[in-house]
C-alpha positions as a Markdown table, in Angstrom:
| # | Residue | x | y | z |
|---|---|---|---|---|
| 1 | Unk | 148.4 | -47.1 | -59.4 |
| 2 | Unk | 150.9 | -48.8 | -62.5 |
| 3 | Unk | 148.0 | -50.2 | -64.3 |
| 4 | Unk | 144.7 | -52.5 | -64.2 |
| 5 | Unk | 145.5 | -56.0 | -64.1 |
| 6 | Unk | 143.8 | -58.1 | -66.8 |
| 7 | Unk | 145.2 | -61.4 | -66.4 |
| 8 | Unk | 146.6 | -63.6 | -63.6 |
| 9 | Unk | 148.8 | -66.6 | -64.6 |
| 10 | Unk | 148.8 | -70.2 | -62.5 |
| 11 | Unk | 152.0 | -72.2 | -64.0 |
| 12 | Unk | 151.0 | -72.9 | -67.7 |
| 13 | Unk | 147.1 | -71.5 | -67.3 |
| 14 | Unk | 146.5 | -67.9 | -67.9 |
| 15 | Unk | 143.6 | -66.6 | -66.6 |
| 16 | Unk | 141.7 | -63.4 | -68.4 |
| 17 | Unk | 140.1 | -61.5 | -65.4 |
| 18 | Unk | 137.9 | -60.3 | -67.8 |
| 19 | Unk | 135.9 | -63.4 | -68.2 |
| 20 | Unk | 136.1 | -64.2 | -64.9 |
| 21 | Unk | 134.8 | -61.3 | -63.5 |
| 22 | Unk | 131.9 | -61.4 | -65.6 |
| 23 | Unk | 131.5 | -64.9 | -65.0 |
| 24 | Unk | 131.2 | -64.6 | -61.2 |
| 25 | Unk | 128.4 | -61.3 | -61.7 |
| 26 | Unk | 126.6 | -63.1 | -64.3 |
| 27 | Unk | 126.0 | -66.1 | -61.4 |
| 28 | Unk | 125.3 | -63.7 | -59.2 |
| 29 | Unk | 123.0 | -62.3 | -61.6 |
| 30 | Unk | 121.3 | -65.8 | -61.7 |
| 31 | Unk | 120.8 | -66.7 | -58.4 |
| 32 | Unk | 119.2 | -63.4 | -57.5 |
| 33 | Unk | 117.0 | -63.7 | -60.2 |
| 34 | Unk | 116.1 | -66.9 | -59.4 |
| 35 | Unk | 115.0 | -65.7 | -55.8 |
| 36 | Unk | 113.3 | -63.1 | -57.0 |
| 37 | Unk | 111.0 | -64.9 | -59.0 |
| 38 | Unk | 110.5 | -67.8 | -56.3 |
| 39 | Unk | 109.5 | -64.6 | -53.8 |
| 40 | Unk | 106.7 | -63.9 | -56.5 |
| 41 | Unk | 105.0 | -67.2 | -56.7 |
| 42 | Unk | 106.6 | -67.9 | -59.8 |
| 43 | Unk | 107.4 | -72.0 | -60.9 |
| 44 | Unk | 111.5 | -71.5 | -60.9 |
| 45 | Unk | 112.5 | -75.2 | -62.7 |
| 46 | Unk | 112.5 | -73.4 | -66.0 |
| 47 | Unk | 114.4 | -70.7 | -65.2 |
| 48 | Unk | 117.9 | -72.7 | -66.3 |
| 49 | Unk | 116.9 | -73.4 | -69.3 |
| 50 | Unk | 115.4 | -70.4 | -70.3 |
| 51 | Unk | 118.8 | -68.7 | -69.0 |
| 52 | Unk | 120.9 | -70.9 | -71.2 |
| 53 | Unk | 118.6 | -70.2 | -74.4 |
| 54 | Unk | 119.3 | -66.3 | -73.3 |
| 55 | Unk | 123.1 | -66.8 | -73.2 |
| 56 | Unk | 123.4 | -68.4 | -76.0 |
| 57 | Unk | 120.9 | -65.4 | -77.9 |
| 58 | Unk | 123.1 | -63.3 | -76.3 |
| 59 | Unk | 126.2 | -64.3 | -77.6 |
| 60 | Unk | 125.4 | -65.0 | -81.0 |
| 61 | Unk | 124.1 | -61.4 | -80.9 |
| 62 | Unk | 126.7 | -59.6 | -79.4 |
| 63 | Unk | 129.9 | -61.5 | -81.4 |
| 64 | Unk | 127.4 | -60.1 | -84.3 |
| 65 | Unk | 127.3 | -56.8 | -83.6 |
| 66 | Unk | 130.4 | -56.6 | -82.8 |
| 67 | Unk | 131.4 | -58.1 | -86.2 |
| 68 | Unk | 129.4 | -56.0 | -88.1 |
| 69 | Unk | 130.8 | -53.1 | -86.9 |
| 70 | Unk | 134.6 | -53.7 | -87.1 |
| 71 | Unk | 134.3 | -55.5 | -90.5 |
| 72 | Unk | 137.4 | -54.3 | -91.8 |
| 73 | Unk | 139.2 | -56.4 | -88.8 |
| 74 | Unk | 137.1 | -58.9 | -89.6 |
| 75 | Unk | 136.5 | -59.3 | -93.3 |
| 76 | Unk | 138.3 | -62.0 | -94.9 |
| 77 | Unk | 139.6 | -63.8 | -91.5 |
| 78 | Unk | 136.8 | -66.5 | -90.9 |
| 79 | Unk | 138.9 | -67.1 | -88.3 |
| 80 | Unk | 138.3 | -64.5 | -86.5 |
| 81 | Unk | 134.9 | -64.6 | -86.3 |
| 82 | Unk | 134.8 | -67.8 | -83.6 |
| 83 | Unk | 137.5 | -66.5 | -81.4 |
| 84 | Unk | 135.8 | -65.0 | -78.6 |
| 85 | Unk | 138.3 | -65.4 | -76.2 |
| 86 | Unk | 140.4 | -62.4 | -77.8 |
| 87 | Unk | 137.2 | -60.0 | -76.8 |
| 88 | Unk | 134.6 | -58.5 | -79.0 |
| 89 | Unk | 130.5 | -59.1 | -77.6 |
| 90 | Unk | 128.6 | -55.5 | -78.5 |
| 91 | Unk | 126.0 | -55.2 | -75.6 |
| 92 | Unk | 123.5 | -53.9 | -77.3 |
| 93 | Unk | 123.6 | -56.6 | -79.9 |
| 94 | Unk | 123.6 | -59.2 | -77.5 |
| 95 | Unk | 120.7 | -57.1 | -75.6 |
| 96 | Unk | 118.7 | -56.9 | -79.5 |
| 97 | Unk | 118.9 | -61.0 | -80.0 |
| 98 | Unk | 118.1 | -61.8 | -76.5 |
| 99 | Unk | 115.2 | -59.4 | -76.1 |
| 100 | Unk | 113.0 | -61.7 | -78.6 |
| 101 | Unk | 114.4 | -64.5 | -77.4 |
| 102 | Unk | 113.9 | -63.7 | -73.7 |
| 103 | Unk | 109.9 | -63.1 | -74.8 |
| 104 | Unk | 109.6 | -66.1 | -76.6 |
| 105 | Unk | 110.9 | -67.9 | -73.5 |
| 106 | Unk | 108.6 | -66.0 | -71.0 |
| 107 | Unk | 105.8 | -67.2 | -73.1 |
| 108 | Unk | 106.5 | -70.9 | -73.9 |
| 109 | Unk | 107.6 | -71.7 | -70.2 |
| 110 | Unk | 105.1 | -68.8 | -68.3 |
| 111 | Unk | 102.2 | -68.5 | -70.3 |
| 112 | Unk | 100.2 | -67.5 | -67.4 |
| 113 | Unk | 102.3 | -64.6 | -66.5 |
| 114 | Unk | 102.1 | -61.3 | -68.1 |
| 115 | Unk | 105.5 | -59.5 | -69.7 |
| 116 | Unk | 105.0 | -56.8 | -68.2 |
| 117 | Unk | 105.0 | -58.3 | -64.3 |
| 118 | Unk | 108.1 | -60.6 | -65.3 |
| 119 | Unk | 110.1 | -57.8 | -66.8 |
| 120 | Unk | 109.3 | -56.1 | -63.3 |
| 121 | Unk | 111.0 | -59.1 | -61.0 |
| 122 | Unk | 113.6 | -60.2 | -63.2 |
| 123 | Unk | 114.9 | -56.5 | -64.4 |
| 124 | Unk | 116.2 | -55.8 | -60.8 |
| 125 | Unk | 118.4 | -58.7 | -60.7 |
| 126 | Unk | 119.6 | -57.9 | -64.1 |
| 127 | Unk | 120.7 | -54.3 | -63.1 |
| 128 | Unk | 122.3 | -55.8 | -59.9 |
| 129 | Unk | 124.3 | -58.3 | -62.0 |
| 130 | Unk | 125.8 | -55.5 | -64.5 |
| 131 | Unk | 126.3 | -53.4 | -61.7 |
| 132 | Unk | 128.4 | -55.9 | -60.6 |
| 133 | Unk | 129.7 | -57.3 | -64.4 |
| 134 | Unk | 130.6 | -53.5 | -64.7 |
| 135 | Unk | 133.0 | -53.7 | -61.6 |
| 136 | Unk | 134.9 | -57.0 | -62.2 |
| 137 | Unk | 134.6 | -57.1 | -66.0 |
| 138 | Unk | 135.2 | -54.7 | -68.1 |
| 139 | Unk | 137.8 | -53.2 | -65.3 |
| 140 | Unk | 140.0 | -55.6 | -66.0 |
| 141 | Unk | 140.2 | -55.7 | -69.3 |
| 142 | Unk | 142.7 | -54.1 | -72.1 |
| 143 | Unk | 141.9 | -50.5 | -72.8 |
| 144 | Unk | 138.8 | -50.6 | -70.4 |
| 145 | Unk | 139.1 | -46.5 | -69.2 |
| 146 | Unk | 137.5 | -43.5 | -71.2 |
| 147 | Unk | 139.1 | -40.9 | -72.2 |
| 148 | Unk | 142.8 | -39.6 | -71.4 |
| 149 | Unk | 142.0 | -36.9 | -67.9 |
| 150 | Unk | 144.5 | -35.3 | -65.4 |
| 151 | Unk | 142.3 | -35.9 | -62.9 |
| 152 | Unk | 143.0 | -37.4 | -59.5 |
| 153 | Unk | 140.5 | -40.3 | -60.6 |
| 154 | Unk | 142.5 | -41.2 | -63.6 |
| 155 | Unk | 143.6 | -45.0 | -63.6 |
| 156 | Unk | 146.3 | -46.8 | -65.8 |
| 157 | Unk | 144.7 | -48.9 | -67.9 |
| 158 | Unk | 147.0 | -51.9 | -69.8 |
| 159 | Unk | 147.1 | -51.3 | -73.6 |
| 160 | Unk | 146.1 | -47.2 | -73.3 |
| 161 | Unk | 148.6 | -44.0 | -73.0 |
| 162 | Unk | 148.1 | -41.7 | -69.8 |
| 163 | Unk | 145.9 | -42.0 | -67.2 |
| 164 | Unk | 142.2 | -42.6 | -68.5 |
| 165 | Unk | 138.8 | -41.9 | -66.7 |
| 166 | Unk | 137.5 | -45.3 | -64.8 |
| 167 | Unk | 134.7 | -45.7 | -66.7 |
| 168 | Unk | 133.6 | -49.3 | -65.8 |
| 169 | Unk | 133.9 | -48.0 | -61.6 |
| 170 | Unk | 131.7 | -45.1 | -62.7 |
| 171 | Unk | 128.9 | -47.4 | -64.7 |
| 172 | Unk | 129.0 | -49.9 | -62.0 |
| 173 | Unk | 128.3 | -47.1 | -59.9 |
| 174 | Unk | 125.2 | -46.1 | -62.3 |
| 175 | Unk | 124.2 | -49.5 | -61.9 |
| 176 | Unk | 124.4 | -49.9 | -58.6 |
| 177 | Unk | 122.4 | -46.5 | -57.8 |
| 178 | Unk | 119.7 | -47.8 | -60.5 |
| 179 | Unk | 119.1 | -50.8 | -58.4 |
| 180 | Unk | 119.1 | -49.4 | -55.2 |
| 181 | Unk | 116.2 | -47.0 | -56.7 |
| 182 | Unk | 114.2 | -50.3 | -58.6 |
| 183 | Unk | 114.1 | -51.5 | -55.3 |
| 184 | Unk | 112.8 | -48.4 | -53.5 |
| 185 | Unk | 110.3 | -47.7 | -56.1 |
| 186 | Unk | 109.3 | -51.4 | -55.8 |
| 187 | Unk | 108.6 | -51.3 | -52.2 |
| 188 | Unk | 107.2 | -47.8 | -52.0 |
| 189 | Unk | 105.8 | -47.1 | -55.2 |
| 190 | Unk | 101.9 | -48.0 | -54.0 |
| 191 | Unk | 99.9 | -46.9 | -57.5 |
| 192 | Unk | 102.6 | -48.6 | -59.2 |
| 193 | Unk | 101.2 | -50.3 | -62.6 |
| 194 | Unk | 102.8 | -53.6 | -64.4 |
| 195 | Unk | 105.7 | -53.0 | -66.1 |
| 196 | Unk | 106.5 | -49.6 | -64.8 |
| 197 | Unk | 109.4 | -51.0 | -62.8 |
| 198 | Unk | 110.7 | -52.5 | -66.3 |
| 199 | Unk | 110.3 | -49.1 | -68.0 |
| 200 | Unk | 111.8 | -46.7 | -65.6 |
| 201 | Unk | 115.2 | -49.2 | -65.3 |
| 202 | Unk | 114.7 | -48.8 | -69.5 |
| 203 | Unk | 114.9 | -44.9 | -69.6 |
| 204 | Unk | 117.0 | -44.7 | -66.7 |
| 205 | Unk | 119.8 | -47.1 | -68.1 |
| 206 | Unk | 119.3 | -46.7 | -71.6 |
| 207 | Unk | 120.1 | -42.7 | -71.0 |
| 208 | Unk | 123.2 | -42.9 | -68.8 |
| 209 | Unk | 124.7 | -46.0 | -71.1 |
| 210 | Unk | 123.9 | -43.3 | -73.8 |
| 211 | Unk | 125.8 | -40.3 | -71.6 |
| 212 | Unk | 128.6 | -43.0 | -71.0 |
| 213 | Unk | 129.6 | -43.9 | -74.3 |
| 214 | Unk | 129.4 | -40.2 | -75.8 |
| 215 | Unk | 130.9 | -38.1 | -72.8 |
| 216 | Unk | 133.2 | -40.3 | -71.1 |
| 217 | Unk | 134.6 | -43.3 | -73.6 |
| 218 | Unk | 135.4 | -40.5 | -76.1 |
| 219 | Unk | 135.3 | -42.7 | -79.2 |
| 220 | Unk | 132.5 | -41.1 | -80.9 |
| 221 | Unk | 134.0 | -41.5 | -84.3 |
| 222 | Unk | 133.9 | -44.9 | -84.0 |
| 223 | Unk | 130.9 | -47.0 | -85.7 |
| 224 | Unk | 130.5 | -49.2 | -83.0 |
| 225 | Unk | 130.4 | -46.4 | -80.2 |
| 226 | Unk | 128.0 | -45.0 | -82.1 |
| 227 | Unk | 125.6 | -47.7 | -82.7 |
| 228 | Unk | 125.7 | -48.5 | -78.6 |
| 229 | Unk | 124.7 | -44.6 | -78.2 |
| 230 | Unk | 121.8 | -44.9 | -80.8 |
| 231 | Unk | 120.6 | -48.1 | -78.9 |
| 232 | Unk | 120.9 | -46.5 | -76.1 |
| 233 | Unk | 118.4 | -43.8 | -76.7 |
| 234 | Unk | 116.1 | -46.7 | -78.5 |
| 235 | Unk | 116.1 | -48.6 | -74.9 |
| 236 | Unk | 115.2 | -45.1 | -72.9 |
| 237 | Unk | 112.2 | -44.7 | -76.0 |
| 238 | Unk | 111.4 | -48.2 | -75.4 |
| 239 | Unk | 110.6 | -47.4 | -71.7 |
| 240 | Unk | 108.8 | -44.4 | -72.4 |
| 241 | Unk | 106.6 | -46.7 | -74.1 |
| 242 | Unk | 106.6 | -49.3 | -71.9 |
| 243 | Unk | 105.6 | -46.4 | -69.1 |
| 244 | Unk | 103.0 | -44.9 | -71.0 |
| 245 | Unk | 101.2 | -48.8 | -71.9 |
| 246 | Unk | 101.6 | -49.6 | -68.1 |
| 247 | Unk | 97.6 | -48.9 | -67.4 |
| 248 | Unk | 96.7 | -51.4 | -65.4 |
| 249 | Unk | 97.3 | -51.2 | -62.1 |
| 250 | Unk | 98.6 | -53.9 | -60.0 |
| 251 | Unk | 96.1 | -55.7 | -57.6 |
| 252 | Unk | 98.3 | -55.0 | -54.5 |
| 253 | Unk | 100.9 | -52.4 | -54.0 |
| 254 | Unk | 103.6 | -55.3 | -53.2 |
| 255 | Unk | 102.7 | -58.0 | -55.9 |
| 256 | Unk | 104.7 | -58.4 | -59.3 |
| 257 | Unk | 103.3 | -61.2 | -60.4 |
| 258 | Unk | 99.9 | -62.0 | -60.2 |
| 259 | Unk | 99.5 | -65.1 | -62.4 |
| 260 | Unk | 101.7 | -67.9 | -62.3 |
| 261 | Unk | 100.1 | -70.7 | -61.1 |
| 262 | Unk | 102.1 | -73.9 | -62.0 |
| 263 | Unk | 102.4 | -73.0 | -65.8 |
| 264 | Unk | 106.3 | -72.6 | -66.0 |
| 265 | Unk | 106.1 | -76.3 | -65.1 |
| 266 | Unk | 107.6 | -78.2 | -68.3 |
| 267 | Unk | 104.1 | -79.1 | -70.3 |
């Protein structure tokens, strides 16, 4: 293979495959979600809003993080800070602003419903969405592989030397595997609790994002890569926690939600 695409050009437009891809998995994302929470009994006609104020948490948090951890690029070129389009959203930053954001929201549009039970049907279709953003994002973006291999499962990544590990195939893979277990456990799990669903996708992601980032990306010398590894292993503690709080036990062995009523309804 010559190389990873990254951007595909219709007369004057130029189209970044990057955004696209992660475009079309965060949709995906969405309308899974959505289902998911309409499956549960839960009132759905807040759910656009309350994705909106997420994404726009999300972004503020990630362009952030990411700023705040390549300040030398960014210090003294204001500029710089607004143009999104030339990359730069941190993850885990974005995951740190949305997370109180998201709780807020669950609160003020479900009061009725507990965390713990919404975490539990919306998580799934957040793993299934990266999964998929993993897979048409980030693998089509400049300098998207790990670390420089020999192996036969090198790819050519634009804007890096040598053939590099695929690391976005192998998280997406991650991802995908996660979800295909959240949804076992989900329908097999009988003396599951609420929230244990949320906390085991925690500790599971949260460790192999960790693995990822030091093992594979090889750029452990860099602030940034470090500060996704450290919340990495904050998100696996946080569902430690989350697993250890889960203590009451869920009414039936298939129900996630067990209040919602019409509360989500705009009041």
């Amino acid at each position: 293979m010559s190389g990873v695409p990254t951007t595909i050009h219709l007369g004057p437009l130029t189209f970044h495959l990057y955004g696209f891809g992660l475009a079309i998995a965060g949709y995906v994302a969405y309308l899974y979600a959505r289902r998911r929470l309409r499956e549960s009994g839960v009132a759905e006609q807040p759910f656009g809003r309350f994705t909106a104020t997420l994404l726009v948490a999300a972004l503020l948090g990630g362009r952030g993080a990411n700023i705040a951890t390549n300040w030398s690029y960014y210090s003294g070129h204001p500029g710089r800070w607004i143009a999104t389009w030339q990359g730069g959203l941190a993850s885990f930053g974005a995951i740190g602003v949305a997370l109180p954001v998201g709780i807020w929201g669950i609160r003020h549009w479900w009061p009725e419903v507990s965390l713990g039970a919404f975490a539990d049907t919306l998580l799934p279709a957040l793993v299934a969405g990266w999964a998929l953003g993993r897979v048409l994002g980030p693998q089509f973006m400049v300098a998207g592989g790990g670390h420089e291999t020999t192996s036969w499962i090198g790819l050519h990544y634009s804007g890096q030397v040598g053939k590099r590990v695929p690391v976005p195939l192998i998280q997406g893979a991650e991802d995908g595997t996660l979800w295909l277990i959240l949804l076992y456990l989900e329908g097999h799990w009988r003396r599951r609790r609420v929230g244990s669903l949320a906390g085991v996708a925690m500790v599971v992601w949260g460790l192999a994002r960790a693995y990822d980032e030091h093992f594979l990306l090889d750029q452990n010398s860099h602030s940034g890569s470090l500060g996704v590894q450290g919340a990495a292993l904050l998100l696996a503690l946080g569902g430690v926690a989350v697993l250890a709080l889960a203590r009451r036990p869920l009414p039936g062995s298939g129900d996630l939600v067990h209040a919602a009523g019409q509360s989500g309804e705009d009041g």
